[in-house]
C-alpha positions as CSV (number, residue, x, y, z in Angstrom):
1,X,181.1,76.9,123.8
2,X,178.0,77.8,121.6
3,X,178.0,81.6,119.9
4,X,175.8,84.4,121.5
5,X,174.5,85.3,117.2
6,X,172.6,81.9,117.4
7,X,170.4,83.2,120.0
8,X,166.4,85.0,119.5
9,X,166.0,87.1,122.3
10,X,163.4,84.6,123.7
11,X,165.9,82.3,124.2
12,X,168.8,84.1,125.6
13,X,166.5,85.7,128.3
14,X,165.7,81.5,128.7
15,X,169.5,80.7,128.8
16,X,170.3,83.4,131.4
17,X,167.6,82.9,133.4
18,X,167.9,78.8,133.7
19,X,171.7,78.2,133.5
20,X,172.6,81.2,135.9
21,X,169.0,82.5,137.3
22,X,169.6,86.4,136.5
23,X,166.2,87.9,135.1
24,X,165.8,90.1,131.9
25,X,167.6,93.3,133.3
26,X,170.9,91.2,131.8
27,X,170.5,89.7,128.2
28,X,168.0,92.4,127.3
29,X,171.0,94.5,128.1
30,X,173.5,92.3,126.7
31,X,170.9,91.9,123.3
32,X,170.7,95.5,122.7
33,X,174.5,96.7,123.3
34,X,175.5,94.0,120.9
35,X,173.1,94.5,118.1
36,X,172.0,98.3,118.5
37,X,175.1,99.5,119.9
38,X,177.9,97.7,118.2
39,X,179.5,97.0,121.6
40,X,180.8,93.1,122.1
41,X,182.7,93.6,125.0
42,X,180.9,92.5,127.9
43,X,183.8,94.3,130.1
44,X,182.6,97.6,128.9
45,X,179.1,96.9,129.5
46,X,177.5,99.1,132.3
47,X,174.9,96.1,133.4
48,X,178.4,93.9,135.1
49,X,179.5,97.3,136.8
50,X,178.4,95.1,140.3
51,X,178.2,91.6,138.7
52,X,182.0,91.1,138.0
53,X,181.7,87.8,138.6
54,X,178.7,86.7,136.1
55,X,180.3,88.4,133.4
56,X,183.3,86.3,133.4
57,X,180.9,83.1,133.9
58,X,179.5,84.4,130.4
59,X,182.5,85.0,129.0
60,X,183.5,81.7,129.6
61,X,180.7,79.7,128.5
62,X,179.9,82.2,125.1
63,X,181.3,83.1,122.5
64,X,180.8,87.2,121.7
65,X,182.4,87.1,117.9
66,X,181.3,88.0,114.7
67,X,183.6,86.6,111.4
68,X,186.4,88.3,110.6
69,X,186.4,90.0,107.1
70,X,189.0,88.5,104.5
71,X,188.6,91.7,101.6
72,X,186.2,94.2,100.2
73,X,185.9,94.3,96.8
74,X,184.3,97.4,94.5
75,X,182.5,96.4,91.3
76,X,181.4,99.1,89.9
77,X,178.5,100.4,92.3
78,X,178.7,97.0,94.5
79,X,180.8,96.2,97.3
80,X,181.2,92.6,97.9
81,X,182.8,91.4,101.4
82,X,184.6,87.9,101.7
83,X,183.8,86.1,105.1
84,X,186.6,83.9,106.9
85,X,184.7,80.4,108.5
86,X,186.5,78.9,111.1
87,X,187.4,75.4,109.1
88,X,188.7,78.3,106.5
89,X,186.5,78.3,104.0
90,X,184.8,81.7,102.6
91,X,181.9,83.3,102.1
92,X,180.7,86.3,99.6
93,X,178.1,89.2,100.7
94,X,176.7,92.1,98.3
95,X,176.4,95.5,99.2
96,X,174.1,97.2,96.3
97,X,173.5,100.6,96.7
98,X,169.7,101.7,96.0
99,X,168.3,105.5,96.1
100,X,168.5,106.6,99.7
101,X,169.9,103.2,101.5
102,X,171.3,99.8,100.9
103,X,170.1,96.3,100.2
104,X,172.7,93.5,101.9
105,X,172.9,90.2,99.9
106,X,174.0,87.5,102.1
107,X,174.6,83.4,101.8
108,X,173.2,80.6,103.5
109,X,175.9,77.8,102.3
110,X,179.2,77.2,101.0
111,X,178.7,76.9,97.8
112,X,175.4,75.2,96.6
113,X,174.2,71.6,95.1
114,X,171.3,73.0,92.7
115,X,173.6,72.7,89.9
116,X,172.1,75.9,88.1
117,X,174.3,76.0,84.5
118,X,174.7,80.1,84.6
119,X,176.1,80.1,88.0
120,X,179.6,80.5,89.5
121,X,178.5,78.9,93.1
122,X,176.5,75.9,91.8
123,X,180.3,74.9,90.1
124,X,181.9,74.3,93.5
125,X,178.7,72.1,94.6
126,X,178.1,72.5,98.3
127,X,180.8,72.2,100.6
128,X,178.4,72.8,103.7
129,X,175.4,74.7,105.2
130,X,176.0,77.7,107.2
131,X,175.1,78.0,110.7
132,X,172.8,80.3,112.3
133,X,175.6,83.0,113.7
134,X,177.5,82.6,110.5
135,X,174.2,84.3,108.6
136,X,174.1,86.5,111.2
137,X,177.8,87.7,111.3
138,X,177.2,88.9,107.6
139,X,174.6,91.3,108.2
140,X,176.6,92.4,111.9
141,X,179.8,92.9,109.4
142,X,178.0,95.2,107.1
143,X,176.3,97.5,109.6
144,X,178.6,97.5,112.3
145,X,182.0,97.0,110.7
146,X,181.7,98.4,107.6
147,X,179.3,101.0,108.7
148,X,176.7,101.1,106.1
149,X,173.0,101.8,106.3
150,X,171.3,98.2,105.7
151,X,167.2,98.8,104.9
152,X,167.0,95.4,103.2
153,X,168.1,91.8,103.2
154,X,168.2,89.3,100.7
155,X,168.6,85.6,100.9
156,X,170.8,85.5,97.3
157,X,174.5,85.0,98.2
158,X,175.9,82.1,98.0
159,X,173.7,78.7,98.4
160,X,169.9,77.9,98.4
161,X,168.4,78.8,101.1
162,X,166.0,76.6,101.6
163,X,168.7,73.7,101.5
164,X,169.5,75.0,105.3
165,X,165.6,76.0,106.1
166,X,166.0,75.6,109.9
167,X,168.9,78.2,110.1
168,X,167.9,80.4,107.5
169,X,164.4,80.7,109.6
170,X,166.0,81.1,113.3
171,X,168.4,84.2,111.5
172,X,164.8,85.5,110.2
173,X,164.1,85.7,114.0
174,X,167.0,87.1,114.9
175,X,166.9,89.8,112.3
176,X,163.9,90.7,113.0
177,X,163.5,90.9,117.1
178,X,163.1,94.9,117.7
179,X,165.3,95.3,120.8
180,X,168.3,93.9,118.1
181,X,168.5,94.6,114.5
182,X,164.5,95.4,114.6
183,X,164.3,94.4,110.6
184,X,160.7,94.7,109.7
185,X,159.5,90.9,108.0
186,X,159.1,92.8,104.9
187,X,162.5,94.7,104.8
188,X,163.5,91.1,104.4
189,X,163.4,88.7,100.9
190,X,164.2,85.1,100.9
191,X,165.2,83.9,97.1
192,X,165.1,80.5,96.0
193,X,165.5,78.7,92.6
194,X,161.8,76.8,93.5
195,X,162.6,74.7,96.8
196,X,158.4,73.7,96.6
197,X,158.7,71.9,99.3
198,X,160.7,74.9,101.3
199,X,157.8,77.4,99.9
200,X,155.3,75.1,101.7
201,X,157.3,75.2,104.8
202,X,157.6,78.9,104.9
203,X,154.0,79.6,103.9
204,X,152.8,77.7,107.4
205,X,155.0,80.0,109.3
206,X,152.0,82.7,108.5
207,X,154.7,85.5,107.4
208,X,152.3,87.2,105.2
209,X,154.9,90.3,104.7
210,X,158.5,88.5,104.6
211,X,159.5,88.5,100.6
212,X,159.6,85.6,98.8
213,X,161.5,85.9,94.8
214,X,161.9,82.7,93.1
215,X,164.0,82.8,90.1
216,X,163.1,81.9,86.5
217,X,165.7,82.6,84.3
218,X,163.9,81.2,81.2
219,X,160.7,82.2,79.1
220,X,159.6,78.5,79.1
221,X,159.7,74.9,81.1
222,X,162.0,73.2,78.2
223,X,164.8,76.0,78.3
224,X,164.6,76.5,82.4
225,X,164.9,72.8,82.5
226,X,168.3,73.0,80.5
227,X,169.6,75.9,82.6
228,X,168.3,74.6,86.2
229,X,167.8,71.0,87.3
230,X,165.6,71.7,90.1
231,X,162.4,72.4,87.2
């Protein structure tokens, strides 16, 4: 049973159409209920008032949930959020407050295998990459469940990102498709420690307005090169 948050919109309307042969009238509905209207019951969606019968197909063959939130904690200004994956393991998110909204930090992996001296994560060493409805359950959590107003979205939880490229991208798509979350590219900021070959790979994609920060944490090659293996 695969998970409705791995989907673009592209290729939902694909699924519905070629596993069941309903047009767009049903996952455009579906797509903006779910993202715009925080509404994950199919049962209580107006577009199976005369197709009874498809929804339960649906709700038999996908799954409609988001991760369940462990804790919140307050730091000071920040709000942090801890993620339950279903092998267990947990996940941190970052609510920062800025002047009139808020940024969301989310992760990409368990843990992380960069190995960066200065950091709490890179102690653990990865445990595993995060899938694509994982990411997306983060930023769902935040706005939905939490009810706060997310304008920006940065790649700097837990994990390199471009260690899980393929999923990190697909969420991008996700996050981004207007009749969901409608994120603008540039509302969004992947941050890596210097993946080159990651910053290659997203440079062909021909974003020219998704954020890339790449963090140095050292004035020169020799002291970065202590701190972080990947110089």
């Amino acid at each position: 049973m695969s998970n409705f948050f791995r989907y673009t919109l592209e290729e939902f309307s694909a699924l519905i159409y070629q596993k069941y042969g309903k047009k767009d009238f049903y996952s455009h509905g579906v797509y903006r209920q779910i993202y715009r209207e925080n509404n994950t019951r199919l049962e209580n969606m107006q577009e199976f008032e005369k197709a009874p019968d498809f929804r339960d197909v649906l709700l038999n063959d996908l799954q409609f949930k988001v991760l369940p939130i462990k804790k919140k904690i307050h730091d000071d200004s920040l709000t942090k959020f801890i993620s339950v994956l279903e092998d267990g393991l947990e996940i941190e998110s970052v609510i920062i407050p800025m002047s009139h909204y808020f940024t969301l930090c989310i992760s990409s992996q368990v843990g992380c295998k960069m190995g960066c001296t200065f950091c709490e994560t890179a102690q653990m060493g990865l445990l595993r990459s995060l899938e694509v409805d994982e990411i997306i359950s983060q930023v769902y959590n935040a706005i939905h469940i939490l009810g706060i107003d997310i304008r920006n979205i940065v790649f700097m939880g837990m994990g390199e990102p471009f260690d899980n490229y393929d999923n990190v991208i697909q969420a991008i798509k996700i996050l981004t498709e207007p009749k969901g979350f409608s994120f603008a590219k540039s509302q969004i900021t992947i941050s890596t420690v210097g993946r080159v070959d990651g910053i290659r790979k997203l440079a062909k994609l021909n974003w020219p307005r998704l954020n890339l920060a790449i963090s140095i944490n050292a004035p020169n090659d020799e002291l970065r090169s202590q701190l972080m293996p990947v110089n």
